[in-house]
N, CA, C and O atoms as CSV, one atom per row, in Angstrom:
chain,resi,resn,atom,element,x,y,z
A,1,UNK,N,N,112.281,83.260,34.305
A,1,UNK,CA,C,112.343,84.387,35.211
A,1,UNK,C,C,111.039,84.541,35.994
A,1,UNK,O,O,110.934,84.993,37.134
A,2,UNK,N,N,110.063,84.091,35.202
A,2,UNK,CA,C,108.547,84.469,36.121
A,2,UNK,C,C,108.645,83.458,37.220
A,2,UNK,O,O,108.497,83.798,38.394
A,3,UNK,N,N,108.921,82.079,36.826
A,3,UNK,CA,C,108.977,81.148,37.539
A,3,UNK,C,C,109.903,81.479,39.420
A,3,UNK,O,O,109.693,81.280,40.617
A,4,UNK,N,N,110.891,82.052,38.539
A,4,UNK,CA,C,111.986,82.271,39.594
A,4,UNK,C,C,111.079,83.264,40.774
A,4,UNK,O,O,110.951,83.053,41.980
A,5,UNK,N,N,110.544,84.354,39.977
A,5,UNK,CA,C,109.751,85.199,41.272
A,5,UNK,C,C,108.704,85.296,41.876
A,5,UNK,O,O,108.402,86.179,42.678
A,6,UNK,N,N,107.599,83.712,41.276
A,6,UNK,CA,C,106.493,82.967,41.848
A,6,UNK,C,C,106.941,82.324,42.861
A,6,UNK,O,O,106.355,82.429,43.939
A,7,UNK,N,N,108.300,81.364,42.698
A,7,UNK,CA,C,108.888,80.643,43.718
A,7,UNK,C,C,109.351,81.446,44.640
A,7,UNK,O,O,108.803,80.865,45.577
A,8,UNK,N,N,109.895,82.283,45.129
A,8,UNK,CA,C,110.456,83.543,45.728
A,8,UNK,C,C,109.526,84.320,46.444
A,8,UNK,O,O,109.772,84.756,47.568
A,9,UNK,N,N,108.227,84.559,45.709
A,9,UNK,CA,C,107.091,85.077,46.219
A,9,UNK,C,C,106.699,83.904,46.938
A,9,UNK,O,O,105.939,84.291,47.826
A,10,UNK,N,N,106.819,82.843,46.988
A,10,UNK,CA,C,105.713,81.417,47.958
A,10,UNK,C,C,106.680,80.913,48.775
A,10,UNK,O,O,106.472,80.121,49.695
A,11,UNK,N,N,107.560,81.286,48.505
A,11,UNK,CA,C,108.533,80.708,50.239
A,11,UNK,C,C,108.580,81.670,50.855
A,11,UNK,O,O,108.467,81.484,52.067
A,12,UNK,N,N,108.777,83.281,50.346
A,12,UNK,CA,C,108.835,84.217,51.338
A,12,UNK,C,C,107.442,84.181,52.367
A,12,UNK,O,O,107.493,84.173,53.597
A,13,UNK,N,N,106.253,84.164,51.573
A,13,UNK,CA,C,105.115,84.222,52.130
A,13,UNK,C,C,104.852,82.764,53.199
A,13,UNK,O,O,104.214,82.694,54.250
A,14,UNK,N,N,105.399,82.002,52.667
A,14,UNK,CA,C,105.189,81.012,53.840
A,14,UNK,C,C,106.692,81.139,55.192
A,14,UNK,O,O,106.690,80.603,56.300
A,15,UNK,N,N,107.399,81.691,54.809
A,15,UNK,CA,C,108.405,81.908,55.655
A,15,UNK,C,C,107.822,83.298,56.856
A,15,UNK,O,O,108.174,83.401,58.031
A,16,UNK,N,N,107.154,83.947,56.331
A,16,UNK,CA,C,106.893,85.215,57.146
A,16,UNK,C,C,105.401,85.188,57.702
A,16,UNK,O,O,104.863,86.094,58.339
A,17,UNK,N,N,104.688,83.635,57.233
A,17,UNK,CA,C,103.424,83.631,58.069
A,17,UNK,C,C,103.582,83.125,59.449
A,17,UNK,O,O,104.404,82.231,59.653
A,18,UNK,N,N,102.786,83.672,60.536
A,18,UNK,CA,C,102.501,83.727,61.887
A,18,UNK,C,C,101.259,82.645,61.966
A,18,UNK,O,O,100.614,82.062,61.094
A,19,UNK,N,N,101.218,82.640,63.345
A,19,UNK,CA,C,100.111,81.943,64.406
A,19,UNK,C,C,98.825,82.943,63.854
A,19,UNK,O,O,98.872,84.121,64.209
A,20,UNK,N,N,97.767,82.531,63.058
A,20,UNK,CA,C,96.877,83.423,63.368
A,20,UNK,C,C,95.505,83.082,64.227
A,20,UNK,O,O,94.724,82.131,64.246
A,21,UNK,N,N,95.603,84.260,64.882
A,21,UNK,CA,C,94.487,84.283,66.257
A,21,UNK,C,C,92.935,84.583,66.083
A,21,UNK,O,O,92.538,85.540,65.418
A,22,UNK,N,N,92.272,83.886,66.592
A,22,UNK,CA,C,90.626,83.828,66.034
A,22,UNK,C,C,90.166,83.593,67.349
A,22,UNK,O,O,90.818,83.129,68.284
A,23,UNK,N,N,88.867,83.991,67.339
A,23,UNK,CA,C,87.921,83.925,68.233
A,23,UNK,C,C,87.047,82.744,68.116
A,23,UNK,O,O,87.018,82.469,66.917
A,24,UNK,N,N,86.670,82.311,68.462
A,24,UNK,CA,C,85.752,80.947,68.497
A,24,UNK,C,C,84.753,80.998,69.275
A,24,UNK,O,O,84.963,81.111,70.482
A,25,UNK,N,N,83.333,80.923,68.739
A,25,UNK,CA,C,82.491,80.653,70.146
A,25,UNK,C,C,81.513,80.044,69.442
A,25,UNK,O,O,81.219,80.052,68.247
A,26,UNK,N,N,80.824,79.236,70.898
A,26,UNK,CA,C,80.008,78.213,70.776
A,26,UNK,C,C,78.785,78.463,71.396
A,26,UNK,O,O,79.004,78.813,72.556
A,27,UNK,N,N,77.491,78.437,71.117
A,27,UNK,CA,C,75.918,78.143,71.505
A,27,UNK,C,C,75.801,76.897,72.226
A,27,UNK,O,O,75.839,75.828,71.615
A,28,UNK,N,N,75.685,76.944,73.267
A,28,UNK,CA,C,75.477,75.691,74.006
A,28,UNK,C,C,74.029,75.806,74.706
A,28,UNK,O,O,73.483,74.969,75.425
A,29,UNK,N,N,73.446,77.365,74.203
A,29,UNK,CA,C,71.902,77.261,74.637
A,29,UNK,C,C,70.848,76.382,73.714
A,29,UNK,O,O,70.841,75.682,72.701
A,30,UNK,N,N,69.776,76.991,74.958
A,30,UNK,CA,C,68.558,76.167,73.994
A,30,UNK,C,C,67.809,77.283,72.846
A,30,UNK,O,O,66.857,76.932,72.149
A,31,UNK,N,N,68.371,78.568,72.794
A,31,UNK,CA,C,67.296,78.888,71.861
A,31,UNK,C,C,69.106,79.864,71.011
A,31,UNK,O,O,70.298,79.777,71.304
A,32,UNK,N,N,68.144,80.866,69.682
A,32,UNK,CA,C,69.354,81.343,69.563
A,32,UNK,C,C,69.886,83.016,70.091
A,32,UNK,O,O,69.261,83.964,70.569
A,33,UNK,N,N,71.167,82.830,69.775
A,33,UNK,CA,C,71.944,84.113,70.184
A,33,UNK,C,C,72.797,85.007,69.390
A,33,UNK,O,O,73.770,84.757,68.678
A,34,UNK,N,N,72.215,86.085,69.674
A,34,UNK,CA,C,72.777,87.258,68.824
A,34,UNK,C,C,73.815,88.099,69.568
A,34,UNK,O,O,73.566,88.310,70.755
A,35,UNK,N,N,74.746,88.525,69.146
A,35,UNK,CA,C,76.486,89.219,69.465
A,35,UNK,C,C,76.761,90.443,68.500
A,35,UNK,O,O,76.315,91.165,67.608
A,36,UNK,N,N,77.928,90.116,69.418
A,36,UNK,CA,C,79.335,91.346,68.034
A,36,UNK,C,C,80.394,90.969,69.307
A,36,UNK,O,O,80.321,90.521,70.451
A,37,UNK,N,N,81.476,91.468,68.305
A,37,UNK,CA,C,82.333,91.451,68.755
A,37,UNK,C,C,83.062,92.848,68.270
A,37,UNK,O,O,83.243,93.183,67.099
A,38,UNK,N,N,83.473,93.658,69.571
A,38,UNK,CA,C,83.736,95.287,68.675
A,38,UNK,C,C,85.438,95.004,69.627
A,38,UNK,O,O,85.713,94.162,70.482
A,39,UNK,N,N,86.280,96.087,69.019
A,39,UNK,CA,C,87.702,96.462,70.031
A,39,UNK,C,C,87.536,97.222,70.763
A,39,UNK,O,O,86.851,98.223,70.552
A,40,UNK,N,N,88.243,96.904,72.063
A,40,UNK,CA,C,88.078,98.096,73.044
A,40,UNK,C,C,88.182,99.310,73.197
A,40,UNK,O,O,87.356,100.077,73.692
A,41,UNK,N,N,89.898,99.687,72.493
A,41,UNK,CA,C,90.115,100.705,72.318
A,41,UNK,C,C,89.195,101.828,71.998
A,41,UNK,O,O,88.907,102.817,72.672
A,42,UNK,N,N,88.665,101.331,70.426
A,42,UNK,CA,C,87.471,102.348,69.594
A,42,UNK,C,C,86.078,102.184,69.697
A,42,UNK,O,O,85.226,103.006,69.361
A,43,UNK,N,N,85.873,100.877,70.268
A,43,UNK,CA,C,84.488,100.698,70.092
A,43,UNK,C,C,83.567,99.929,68.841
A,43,UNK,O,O,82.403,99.537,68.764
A,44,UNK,N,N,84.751,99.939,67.910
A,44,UNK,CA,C,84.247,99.894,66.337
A,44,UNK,C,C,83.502,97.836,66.506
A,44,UNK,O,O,84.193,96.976,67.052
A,45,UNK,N,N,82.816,97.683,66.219
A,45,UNK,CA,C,82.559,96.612,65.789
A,45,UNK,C,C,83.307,96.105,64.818
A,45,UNK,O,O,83.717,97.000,64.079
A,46,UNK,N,N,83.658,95.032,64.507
A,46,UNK,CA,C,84.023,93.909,63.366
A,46,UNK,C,C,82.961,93.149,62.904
A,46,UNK,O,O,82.601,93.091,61.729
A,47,UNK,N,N,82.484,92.589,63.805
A,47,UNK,CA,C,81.781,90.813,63.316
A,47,UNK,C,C,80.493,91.124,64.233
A,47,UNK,O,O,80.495,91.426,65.426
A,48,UNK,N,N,79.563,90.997,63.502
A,48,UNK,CA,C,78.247,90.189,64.365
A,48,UNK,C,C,77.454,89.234,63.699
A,48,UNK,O,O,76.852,89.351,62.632
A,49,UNK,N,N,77.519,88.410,64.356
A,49,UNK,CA,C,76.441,87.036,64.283
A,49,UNK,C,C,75.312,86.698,64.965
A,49,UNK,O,O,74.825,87.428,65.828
A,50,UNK,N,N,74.782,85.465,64.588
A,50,UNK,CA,C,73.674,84.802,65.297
A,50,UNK,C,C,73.636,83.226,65.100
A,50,UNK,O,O,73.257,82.635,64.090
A,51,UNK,N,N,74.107,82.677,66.276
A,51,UNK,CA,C,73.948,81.888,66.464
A,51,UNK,C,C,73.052,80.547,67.016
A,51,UNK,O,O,72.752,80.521,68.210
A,52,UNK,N,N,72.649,79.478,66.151
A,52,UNK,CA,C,71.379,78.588,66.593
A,52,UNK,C,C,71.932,77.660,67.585
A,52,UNK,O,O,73.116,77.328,67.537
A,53,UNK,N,N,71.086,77.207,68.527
A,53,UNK,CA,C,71.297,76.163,69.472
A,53,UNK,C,C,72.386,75.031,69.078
A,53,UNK,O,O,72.051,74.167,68.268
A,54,UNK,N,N,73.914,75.021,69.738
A,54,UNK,CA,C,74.941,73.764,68.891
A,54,UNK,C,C,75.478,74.588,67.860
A,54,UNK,O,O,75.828,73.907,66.895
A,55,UNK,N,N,75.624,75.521,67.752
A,55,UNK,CA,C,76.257,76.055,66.148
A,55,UNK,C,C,77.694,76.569,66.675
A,55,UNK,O,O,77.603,77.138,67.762
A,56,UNK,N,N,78.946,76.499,66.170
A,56,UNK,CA,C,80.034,77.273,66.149
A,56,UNK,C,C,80.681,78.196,65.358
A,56,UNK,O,O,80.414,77.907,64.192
A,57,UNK,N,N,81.404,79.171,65.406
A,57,UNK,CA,C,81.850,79.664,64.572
A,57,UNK,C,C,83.355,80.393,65.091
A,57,UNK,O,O,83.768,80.258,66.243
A,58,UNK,N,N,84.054,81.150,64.071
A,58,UNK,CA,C,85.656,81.458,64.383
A,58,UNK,C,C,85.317,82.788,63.715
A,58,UNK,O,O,85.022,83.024,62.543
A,59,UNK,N,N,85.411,83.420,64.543
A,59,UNK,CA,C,85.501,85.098,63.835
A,59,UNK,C,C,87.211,85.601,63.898
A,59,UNK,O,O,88.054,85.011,64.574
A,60,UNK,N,N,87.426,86.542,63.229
A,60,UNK,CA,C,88.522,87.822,63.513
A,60,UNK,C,C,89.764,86.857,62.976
A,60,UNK,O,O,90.797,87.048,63.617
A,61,UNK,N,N,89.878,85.761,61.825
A,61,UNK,CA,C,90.771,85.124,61.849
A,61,UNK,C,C,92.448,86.080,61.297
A,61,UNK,O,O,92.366,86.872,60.359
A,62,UNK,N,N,93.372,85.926,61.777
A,62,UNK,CA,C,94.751,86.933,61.748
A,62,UNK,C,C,94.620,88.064,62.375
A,62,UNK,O,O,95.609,88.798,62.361
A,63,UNK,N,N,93.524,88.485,63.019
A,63,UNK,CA,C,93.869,89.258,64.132
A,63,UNK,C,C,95.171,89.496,64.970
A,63,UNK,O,O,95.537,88.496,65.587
A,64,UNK,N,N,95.906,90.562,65.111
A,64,UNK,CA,C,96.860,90.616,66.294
A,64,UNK,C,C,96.562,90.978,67.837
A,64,UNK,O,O,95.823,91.925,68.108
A,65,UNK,N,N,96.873,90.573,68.352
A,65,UNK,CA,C,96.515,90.311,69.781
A,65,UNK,C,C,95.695,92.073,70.009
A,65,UNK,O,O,96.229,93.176,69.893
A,66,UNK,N,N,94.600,91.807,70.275
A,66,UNK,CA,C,93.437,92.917,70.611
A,66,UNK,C,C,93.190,92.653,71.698
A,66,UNK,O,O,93.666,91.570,72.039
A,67,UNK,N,N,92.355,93.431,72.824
A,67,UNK,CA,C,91.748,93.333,73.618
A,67,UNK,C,C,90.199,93.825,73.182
A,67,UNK,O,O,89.754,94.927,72.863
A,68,UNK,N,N,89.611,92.551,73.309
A,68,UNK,CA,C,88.086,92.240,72.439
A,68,UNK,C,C,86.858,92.668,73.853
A,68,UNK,O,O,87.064,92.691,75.067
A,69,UNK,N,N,85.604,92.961,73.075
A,69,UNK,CA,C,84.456,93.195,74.078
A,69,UNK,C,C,83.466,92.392,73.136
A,69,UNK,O,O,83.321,92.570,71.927
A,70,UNK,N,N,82.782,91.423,73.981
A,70,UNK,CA,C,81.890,90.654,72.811
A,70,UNK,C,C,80.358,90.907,74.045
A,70,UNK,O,O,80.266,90.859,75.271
A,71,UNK,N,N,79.469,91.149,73.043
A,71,UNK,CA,C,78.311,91.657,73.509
A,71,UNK,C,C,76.890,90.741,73.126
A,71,UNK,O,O,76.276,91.036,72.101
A,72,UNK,N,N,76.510,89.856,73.819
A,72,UNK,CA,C,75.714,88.935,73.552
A,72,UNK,C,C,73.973,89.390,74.148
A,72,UNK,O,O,73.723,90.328,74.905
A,73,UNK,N,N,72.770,88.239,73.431
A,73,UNK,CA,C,71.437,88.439,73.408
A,73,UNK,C,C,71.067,87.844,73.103
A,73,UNK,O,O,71.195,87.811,71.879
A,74,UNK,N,N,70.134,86.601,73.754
A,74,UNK,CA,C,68.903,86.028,73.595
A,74,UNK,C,C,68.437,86.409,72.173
A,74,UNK,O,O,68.402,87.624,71.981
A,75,UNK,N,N,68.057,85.594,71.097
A,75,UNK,CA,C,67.368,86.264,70.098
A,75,UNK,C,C,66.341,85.840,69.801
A,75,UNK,O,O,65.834,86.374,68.814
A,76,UNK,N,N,65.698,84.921,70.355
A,76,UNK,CA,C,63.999,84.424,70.328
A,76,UNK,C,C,63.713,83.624,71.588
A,76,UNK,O,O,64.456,83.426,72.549
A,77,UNK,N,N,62.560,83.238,71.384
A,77,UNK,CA,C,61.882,82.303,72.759
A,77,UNK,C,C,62.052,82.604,74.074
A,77,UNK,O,O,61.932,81.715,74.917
A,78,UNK,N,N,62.419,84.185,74.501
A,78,UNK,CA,C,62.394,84.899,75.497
A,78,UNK,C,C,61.100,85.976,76.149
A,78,UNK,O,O,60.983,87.168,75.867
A,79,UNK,N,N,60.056,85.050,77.235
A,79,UNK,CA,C,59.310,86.330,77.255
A,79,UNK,C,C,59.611,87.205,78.285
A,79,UNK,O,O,58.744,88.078,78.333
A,80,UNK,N,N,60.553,87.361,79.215
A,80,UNK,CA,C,60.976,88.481,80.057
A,80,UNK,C,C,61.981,89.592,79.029
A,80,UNK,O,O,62.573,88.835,78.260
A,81,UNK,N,N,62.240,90.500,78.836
A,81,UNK,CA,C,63.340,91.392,79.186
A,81,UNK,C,C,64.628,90.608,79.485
A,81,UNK,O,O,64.624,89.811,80.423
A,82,UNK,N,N,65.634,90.774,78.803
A,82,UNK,CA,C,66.923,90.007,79.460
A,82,UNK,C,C,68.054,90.780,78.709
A,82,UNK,O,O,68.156,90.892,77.488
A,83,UNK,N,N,68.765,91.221,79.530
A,83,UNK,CA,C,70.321,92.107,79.829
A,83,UNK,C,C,71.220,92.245,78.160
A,83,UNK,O,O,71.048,91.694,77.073
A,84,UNK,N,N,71.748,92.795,78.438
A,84,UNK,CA,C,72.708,92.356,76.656
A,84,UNK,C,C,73.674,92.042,77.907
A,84,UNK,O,O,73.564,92.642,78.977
A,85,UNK,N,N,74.699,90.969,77.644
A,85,UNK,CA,C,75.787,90.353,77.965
A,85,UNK,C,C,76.886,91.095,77.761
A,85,UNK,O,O,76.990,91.559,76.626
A,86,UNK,N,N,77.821,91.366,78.607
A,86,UNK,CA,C,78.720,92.188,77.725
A,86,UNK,C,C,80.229,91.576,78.908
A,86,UNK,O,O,80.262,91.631,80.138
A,87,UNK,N,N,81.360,91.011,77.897
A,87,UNK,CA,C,82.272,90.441,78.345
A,87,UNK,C,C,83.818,90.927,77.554
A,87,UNK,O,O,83.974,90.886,76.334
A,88,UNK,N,N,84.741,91.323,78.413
A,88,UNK,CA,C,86.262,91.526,77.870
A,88,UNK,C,C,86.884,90.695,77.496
A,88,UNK,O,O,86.809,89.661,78.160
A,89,UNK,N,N,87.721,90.687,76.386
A,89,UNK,CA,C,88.306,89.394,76.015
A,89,UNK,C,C,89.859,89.971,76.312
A,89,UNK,O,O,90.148,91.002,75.704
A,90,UNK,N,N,90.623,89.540,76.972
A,90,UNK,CA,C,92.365,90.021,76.960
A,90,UNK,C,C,93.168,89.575,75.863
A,90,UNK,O,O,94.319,89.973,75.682
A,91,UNK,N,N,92.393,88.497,74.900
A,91,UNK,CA,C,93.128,88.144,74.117
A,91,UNK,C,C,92.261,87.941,72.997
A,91,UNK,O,O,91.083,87.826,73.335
A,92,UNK,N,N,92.542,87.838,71.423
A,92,UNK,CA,C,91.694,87.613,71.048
A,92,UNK,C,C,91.703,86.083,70.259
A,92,UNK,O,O,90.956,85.579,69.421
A,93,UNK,N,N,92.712,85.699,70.836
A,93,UNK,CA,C,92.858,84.007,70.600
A,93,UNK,C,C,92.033,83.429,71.236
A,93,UNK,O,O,92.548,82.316,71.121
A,94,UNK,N,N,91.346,83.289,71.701
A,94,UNK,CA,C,90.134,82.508,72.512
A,94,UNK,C,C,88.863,81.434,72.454
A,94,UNK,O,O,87.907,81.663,71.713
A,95,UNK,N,N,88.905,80.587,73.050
A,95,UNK,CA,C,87.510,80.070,73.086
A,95,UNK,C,C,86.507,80.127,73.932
A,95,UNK,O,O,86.639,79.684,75.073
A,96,UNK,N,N,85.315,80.700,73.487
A,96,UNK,CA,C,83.857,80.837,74.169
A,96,UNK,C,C,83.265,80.275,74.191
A,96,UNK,O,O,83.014,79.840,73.067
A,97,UNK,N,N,82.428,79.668,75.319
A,97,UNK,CA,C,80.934,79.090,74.957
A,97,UNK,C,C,80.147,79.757,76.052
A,97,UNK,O,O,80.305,80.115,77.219
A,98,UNK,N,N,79.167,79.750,75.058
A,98,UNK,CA,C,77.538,80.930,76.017
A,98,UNK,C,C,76.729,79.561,76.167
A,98,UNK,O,O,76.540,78.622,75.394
A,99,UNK,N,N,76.211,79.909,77.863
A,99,UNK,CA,C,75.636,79.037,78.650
A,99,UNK,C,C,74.359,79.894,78.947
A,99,UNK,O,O,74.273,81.100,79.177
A,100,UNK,N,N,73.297,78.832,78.870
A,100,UNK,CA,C,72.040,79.325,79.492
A,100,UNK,C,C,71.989,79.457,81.068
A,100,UNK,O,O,72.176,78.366,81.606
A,101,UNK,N,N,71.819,80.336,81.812
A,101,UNK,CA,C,71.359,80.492,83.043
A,101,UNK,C,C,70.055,81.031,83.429
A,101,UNK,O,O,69.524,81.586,82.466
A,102,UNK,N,N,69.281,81.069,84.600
A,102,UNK,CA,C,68.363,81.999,85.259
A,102,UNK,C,C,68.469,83.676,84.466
A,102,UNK,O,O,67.702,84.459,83.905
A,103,UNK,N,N,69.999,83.596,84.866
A,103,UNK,CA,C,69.810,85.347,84.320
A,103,UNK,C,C,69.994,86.366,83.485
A,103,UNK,O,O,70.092,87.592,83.443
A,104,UNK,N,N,70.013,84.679,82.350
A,104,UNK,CA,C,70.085,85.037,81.259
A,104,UNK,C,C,71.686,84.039,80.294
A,104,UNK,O,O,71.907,82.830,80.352
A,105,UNK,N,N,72.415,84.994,79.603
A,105,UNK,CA,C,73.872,84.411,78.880
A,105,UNK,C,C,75.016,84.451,79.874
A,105,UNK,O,O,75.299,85.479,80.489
A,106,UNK,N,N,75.798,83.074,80.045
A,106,UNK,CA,C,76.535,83.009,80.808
A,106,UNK,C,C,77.829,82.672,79.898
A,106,UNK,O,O,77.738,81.765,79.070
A,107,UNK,N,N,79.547,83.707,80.108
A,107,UNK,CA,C,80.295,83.121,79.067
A,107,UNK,C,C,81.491,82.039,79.824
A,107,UNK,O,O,81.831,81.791,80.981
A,108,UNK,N,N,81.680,81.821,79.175
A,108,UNK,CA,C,82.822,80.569,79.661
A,108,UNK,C,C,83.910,80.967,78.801
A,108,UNK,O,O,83.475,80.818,77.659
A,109,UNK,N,N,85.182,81.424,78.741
A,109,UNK,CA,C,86.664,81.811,78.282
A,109,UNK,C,C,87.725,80.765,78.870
A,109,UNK,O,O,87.943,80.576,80.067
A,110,UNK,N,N,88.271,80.197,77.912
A,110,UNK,CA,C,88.904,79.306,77.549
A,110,UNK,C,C,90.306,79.882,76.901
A,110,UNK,O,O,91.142,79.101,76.446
């Protein structure tokens, strides 16, 4: 009988799993970068990181489709003043990569 409702419990659960949606982003600068990623609606943050020059990562994995605000920053080897980044995501399935520019973090959405 246990058997019967372990098996029952692991097909249902694989029968009723979905696509799950993650964020992905990539450092393609030369120094590193500090974020979050909050929801629009509330504002609330989820995830913040820091990322080194080449590093990737996948945040918010099973997320349902959100509309994301990810808020990026230079986090060393900067001697001017430079902007916090701040970009909408329409989806939160996505891939990012932050580009160095003149005027600072540039995002690329994929």
């Amino acid at each position: 009988m246990k058997k019967l409702i372990v098996t029952i419990f692991f097909i249902l659960s694989i029968l009723t799993a979905g696509p799950a949606a993650a964020v992905t982003i990539k450092n393609t600068c030369d120094f590193p970068v500090a974020g979050s990623l909050r929801y629009q609606e509330t504002k609330v943050i989820f995830a913040q990181f820091r990322l080194i020059p080449g590093q990737k990562i996948h945040l918010g994995k099973g997320l349902s489709d959100n509309k994301l605000i990810l808020r990026t920053i230079p986090d060393a080897g900067i001697e001017k003043a430079t902007p916090i980044t701040t970009t909408t995501l329409d989806s939160s399935d996505c891939y990012i990569e932050l580009k160095q520019t003149d005027n600072g973090i540039e995002t690329s959405i994929d």
